[in-house]
BADRENKE-19136 format. One record per residue: z, x, y of N, C-alpha, C in turn; residue in one letter; residue number from 0. Coordinates in pm, 1 decimal, padded with zeros to 6 digits. Each point is the difference from the previous one (the first is absolute). Last residue first. Layout:
// residues N
PT       npz       npx       npy      capz      capx      capy       cpz       cpx       cpy  res    n
PT         Z         X         Y         Z         X         Y         Z         X         Y    a  NUM
...
//
This chain:
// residues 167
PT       npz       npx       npy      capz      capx      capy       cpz       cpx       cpy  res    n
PT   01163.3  -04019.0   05425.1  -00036.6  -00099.4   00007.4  -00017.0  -00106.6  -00161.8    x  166
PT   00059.8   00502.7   00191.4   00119.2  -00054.3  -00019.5  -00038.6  -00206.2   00025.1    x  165
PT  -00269.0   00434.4  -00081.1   00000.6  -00087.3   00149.1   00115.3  -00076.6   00021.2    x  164
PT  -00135.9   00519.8  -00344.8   00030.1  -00220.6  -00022.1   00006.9  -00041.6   00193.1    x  163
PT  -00057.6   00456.1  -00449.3  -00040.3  -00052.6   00130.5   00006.1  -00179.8   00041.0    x  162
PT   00194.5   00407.8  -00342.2  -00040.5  -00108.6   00010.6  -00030.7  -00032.7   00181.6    x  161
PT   00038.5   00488.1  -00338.2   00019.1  -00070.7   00048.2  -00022.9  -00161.3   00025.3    x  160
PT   00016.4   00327.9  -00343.5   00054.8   00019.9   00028.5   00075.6  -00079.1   00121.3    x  159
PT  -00393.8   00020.7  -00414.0  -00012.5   00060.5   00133.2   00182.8  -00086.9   00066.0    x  158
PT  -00230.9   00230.1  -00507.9   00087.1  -00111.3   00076.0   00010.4  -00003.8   00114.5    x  157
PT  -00444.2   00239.2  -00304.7   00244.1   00009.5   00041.7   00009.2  -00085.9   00050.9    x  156
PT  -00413.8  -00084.5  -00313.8   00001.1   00022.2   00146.9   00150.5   00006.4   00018.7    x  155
PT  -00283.3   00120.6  -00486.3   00074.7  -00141.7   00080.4  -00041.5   00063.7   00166.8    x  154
PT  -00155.3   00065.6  -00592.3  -00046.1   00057.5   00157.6   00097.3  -00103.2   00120.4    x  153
PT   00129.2   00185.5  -00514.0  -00067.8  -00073.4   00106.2  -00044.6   00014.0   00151.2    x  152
PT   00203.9   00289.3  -00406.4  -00128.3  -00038.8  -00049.1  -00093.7  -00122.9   00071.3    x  151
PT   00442.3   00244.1   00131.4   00006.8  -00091.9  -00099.2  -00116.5  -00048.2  -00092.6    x  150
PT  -00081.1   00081.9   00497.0   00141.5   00043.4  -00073.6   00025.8  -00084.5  -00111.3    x  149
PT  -00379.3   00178.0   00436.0   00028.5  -00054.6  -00137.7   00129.0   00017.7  -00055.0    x  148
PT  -00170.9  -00156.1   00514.5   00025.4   00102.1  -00103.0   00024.5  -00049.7  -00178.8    x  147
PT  -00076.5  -00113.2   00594.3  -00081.3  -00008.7  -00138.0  -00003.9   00088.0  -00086.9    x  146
PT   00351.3  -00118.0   00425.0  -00116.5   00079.0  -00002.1  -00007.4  -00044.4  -00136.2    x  145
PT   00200.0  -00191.2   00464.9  -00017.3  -00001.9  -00079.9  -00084.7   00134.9  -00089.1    x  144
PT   00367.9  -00055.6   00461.9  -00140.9   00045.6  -00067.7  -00002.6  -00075.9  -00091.4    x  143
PT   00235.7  -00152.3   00482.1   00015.0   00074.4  -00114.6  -00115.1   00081.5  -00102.1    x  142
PT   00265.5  -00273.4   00523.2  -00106.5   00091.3  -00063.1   00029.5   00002.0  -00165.0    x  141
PT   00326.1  -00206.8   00280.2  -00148.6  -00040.3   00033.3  -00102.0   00066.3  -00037.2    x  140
PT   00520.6  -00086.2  -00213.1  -00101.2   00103.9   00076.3  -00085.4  -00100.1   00033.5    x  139
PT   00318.3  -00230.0   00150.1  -00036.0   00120.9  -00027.4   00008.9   00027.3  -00173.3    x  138
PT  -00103.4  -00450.9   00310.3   00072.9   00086.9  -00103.6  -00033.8   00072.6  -00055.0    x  137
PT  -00221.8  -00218.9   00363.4   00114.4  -00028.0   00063.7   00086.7  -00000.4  -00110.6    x  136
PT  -00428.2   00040.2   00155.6   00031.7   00153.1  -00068.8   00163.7  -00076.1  -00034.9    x  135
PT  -00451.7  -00201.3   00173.4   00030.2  -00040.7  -00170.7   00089.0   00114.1  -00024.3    x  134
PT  -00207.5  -00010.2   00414.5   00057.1  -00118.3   00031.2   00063.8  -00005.4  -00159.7    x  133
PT  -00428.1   00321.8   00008.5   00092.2  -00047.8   00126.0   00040.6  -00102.2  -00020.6    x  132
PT  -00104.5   00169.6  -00462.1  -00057.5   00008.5   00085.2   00124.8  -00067.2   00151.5    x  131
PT   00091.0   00360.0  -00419.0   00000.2  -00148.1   00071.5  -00095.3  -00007.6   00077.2    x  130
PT  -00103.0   00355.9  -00339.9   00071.6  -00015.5   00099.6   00001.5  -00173.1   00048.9    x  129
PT  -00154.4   00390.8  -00403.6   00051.8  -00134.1   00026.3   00123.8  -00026.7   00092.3    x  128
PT  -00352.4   00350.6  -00284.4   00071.4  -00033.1   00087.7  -00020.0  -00097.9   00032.3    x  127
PT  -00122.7   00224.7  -00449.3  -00044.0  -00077.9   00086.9   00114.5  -00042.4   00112.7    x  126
PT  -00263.5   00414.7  -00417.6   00090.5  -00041.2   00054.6  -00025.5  -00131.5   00118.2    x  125
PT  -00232.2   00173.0  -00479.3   00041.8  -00123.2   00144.3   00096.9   00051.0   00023.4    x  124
PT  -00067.4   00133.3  -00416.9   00021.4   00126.3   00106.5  -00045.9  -00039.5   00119.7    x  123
PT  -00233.7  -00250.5  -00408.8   00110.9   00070.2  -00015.8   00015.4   00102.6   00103.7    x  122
PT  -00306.6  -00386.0   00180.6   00004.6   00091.9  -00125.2   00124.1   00057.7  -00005.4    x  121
PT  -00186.7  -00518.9   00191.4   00047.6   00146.0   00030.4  -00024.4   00088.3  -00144.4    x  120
PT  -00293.4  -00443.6   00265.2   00031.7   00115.8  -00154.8   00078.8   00068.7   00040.3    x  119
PT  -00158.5  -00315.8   00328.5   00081.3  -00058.0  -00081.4   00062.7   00091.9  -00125.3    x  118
PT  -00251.0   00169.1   00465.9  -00006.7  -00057.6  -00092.3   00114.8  -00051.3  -00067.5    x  117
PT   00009.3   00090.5   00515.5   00016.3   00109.8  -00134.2  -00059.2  -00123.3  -00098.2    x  116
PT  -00145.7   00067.9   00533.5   00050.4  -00104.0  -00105.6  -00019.7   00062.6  -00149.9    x  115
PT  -00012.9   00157.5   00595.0  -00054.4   00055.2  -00183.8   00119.0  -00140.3  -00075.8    x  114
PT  -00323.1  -00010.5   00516.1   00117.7   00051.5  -00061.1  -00020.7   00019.4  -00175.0    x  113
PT  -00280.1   00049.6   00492.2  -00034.0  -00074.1  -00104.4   00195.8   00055.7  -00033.7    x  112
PT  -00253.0   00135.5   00382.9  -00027.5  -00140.0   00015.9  -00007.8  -00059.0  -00164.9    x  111
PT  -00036.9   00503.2  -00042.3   00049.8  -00072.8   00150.0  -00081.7  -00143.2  -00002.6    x  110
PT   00201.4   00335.6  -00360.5  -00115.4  -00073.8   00061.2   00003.7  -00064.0   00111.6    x  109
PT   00310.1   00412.3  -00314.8   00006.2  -00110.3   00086.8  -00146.5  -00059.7   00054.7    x  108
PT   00153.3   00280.7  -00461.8  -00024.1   00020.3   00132.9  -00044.5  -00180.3   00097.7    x  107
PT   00380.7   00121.1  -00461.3  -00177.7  -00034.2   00021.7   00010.7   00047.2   00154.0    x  106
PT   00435.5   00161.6  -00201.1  -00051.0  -00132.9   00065.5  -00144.4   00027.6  -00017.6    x  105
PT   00122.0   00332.0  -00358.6   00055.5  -00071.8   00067.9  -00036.1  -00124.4   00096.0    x  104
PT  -00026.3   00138.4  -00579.1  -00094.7   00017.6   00177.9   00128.8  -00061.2   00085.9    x  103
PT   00065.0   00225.8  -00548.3   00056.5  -00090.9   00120.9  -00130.4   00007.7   00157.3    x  102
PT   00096.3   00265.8  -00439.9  -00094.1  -00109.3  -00028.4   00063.4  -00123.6   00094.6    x  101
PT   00176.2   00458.3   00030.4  -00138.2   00009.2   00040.2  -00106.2  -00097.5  -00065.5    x  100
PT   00511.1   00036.0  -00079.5  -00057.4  -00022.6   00166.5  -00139.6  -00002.2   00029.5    x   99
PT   00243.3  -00114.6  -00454.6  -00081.4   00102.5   00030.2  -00061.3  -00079.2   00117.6    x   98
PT   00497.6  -00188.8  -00207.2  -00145.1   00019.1   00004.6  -00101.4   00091.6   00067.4    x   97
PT   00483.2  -00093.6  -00024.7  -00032.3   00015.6  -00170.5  -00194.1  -00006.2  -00020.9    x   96
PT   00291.7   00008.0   00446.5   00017.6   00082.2  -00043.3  -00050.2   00005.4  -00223.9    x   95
PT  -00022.4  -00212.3   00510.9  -00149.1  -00012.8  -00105.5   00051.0   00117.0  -00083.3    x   94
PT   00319.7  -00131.4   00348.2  -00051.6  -00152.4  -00057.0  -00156.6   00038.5  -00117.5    x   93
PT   00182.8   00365.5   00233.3   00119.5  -00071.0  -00062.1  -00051.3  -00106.6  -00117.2    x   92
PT  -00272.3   00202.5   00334.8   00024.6   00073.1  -00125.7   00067.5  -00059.5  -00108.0    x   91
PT  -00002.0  -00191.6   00496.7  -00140.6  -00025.0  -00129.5   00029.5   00072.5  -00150.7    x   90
PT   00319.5   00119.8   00355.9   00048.0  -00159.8  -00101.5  -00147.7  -00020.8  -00045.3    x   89
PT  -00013.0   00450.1   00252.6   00075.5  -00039.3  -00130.4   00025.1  -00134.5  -00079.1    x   88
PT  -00468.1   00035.6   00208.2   00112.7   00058.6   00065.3   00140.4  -00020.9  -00118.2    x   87
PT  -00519.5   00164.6  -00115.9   00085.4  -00145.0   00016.0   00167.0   00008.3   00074.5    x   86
PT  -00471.6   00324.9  -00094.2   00133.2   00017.9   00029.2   00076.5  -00120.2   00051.1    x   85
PT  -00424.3   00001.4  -00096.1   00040.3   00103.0  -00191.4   00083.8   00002.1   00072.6    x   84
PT  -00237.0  -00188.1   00303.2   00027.2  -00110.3  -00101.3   00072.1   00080.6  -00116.8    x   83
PT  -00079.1   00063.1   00536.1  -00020.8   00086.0  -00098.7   00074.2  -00091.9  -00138.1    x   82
PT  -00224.3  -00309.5   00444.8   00137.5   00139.8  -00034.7  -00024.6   00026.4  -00120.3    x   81
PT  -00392.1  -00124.7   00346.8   00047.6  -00041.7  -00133.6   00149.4   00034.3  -00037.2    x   80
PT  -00291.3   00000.0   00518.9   00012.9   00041.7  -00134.3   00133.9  -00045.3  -00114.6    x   79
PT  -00246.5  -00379.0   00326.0   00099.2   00124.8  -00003.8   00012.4   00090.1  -00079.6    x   78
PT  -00443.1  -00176.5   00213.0   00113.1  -00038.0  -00115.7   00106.0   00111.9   00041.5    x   77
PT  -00415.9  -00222.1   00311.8   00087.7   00140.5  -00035.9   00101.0  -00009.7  -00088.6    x   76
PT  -00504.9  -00309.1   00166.9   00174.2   00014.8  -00000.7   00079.7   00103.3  -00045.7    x   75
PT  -00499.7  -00222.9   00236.0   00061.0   00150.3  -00120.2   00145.2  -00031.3   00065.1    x   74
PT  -00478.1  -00328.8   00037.7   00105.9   00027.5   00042.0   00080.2   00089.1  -00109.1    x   73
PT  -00457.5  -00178.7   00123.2   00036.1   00056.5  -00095.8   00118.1   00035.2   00076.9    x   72
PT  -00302.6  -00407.7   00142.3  -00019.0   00130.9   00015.5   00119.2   00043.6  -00081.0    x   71
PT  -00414.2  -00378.8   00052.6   00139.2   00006.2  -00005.6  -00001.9   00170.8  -00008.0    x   70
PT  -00300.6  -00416.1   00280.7   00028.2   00130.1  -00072.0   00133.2   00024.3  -00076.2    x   69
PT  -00171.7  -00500.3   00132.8   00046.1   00148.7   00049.5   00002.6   00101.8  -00125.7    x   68
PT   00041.2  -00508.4  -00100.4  -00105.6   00087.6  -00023.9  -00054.3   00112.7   00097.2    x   67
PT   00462.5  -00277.1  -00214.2  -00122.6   00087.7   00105.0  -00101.5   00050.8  -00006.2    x   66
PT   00365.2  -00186.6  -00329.7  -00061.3  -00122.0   00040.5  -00115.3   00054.6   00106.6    x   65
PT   00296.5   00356.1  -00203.5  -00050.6  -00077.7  -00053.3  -00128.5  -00086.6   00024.4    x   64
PT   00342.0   00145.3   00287.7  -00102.1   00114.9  -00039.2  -00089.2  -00066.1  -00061.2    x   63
PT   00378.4  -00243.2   00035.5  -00116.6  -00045.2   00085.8  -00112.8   00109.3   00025.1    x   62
PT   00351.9   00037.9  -00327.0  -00092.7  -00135.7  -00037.3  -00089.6  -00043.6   00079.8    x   61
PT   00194.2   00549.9  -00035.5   00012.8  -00107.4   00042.7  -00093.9  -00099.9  -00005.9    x   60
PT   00123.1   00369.3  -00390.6  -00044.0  -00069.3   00110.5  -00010.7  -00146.6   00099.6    x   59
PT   00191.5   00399.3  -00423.6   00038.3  -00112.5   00081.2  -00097.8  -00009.5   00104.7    x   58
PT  -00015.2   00309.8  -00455.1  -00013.8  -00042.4   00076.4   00023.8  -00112.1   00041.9    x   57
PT   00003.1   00443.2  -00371.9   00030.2  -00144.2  -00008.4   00003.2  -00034.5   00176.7    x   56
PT  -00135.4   00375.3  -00360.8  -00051.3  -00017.9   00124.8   00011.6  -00149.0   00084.9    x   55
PT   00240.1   00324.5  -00416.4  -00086.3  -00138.8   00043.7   00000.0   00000.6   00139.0    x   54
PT   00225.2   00294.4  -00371.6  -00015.4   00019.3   00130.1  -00128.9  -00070.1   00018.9    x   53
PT   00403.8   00023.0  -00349.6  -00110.9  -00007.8  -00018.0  -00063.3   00026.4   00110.0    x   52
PT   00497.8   00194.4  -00063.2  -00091.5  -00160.3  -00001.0  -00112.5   00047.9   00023.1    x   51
PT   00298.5   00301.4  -00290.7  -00005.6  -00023.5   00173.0  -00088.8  -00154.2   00023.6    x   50
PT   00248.6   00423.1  -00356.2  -00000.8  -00090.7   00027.4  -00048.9  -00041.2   00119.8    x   49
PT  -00128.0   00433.4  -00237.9   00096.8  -00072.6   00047.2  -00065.4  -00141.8   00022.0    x   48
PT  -00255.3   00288.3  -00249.8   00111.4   00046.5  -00070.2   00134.0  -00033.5   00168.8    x   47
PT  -00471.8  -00141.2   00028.0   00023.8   00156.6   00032.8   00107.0   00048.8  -00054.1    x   46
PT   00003.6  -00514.5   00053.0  -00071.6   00107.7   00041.6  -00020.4   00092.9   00033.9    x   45
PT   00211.5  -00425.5  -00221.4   00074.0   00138.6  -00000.8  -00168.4   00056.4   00039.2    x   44
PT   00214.2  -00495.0   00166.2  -00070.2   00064.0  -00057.6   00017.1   00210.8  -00075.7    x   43
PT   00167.5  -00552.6   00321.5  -00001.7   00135.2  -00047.1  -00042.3   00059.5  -00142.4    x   42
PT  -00277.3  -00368.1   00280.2   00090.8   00034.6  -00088.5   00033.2   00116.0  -00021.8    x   41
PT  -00204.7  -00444.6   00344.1  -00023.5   00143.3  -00018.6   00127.2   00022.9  -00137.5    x   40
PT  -00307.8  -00447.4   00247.6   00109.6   00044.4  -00075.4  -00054.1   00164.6  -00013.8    x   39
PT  -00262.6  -00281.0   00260.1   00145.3   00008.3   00046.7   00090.7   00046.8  -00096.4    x   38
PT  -00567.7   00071.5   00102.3   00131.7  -00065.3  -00124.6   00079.6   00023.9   00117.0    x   37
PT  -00471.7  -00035.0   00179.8   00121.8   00058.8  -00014.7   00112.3  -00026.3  -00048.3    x   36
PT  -00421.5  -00251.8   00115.1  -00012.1   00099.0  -00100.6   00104.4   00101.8  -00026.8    x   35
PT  -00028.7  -00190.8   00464.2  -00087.9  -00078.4  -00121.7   00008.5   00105.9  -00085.8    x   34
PT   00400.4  -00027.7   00345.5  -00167.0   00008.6   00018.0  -00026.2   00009.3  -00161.4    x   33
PT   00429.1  -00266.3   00203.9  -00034.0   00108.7  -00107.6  -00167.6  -00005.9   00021.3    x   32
PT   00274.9  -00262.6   00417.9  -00054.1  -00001.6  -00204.2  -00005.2   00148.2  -00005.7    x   31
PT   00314.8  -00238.0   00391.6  -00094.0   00104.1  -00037.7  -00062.0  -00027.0  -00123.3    x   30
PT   00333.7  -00348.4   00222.0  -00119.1   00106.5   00094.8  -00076.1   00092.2  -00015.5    x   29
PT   00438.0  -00002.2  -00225.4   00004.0  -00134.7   00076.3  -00156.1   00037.9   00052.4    x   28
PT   00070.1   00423.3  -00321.0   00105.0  -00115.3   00091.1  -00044.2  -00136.9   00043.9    x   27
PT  -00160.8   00293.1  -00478.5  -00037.1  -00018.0   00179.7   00158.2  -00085.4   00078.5    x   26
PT   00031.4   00226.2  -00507.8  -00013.2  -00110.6   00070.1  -00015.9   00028.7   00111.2    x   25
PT   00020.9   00308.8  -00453.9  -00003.8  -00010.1   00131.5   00000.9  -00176.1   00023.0    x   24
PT   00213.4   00221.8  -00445.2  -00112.9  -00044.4   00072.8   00012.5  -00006.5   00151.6    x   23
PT   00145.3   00313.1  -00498.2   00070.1  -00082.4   00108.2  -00121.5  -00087.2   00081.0    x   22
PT   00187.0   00202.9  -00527.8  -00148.5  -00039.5   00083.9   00052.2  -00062.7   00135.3    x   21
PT   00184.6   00384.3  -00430.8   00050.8  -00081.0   00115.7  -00151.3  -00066.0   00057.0    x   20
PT   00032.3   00358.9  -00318.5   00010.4  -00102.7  -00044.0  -00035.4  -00128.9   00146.3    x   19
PT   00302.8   00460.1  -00038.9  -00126.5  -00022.1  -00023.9  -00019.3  -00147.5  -00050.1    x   18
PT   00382.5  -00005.5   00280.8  -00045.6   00044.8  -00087.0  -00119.6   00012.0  -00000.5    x   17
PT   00234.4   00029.4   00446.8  -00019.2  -00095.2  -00088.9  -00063.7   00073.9  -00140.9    x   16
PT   00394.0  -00002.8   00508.0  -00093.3   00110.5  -00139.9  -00069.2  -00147.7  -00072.9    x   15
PT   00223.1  -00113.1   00302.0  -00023.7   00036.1   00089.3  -00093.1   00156.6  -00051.9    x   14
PT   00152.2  -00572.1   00086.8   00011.0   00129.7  -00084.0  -00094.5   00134.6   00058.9    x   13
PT   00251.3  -00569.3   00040.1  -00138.2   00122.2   00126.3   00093.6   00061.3  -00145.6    x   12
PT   00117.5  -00518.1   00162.0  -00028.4   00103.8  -00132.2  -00127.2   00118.6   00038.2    x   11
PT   00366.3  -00393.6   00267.4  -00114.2   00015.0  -00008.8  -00003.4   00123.5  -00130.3    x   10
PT   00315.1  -00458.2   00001.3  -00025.4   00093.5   00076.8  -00151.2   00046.2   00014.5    x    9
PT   00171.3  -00446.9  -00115.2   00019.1   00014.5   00146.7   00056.8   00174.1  -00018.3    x    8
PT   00004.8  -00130.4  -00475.0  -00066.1  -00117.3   00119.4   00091.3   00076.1   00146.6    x    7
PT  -00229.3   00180.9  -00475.0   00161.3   00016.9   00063.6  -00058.3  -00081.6   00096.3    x    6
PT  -00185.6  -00002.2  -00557.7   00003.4   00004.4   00146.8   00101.1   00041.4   00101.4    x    5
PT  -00209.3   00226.1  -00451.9   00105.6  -00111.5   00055.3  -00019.1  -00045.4   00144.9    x    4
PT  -00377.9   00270.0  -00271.8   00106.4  -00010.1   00072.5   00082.9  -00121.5   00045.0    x    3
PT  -00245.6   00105.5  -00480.0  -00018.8  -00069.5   00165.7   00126.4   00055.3   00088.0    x    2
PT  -00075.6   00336.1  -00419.9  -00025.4  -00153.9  -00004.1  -00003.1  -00038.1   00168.6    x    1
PT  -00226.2   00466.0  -00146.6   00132.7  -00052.5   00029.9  -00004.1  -00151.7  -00007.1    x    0
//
């Protein structure tokens, strides 16, 4: 897909991603990434579905880190996954010229880290776009973009709304 346009003062979340797709982890404020563990993961087709790569990706605390104490193995409980071959109706909608089953859904959650989408989209991006707080003040405040071909080009739809501070 070409660059995403910019939209100033909202935020951008999705929520299917193409095969293809590379997303990255980031530690929070206070934590690194333990040694040797990529941060980038990719949906992928494994097993004849789509799904992200499954990296053993890690946050630890900087003063863990800096200690020379024991350290000890802490277990977190994921949420299970929702059923990805049944997209709720407006997913369908929105992936209707494309094959649901070359779509991953949200990546799984890390604790003490967040997800930063790469710069590459692929054909069948979909991308939400919400104001951020204080920037709603002309409706809509929400809208989509999505990455499609038409015409023999590859563009991005027209997103719908504007977000502004009135400043």
């Amino acid at each position: 897909c070409p660059a995403l346009p910019r939209t100033e003062f909202a935020d951008v979340t999705a929520e299917m991603y193409p095969l293809g797709t590379k997303l990255y982890y980031e530690c929070d404020s206070g934590y690194d990434r333990r040694a040797g563990k990529s941060a980038k993961i990719q949906c992928q087709r494994i097993q004849q579905v789509a799904s992200w790569d499954n990296k053993a990706f890690e946050c630890i605390d900087k003063k863990i880190l800096l200690s020379t104490a024991p350290t000890m193995e802490l277990e977190f409980t994921q949420k299970p996954e929702k059923n990805r071959q049944n997209p709720t109706p407006q997913q369908r909608e929105n992936l209707s010229e494309f094959d649901q089953k070359d779509f991953c859904g949200p990546p799984r959650t890390i604790p003490h880290a967040s997800l930063r989408m790469s710069k590459k989209y692929y054909v069948g991006q979909v991308l939400h776009f919400k104001c951020q707080s204080g920037y709603d003040k002309r409706p809509p405040t929400s809208g989509t973009r999505v990455c499609k071909k038409e015409g023999g080009k590859i563009i991005w739809t027209a997103l719908d709304m504007r977000c502004t501070n009135d400043s």
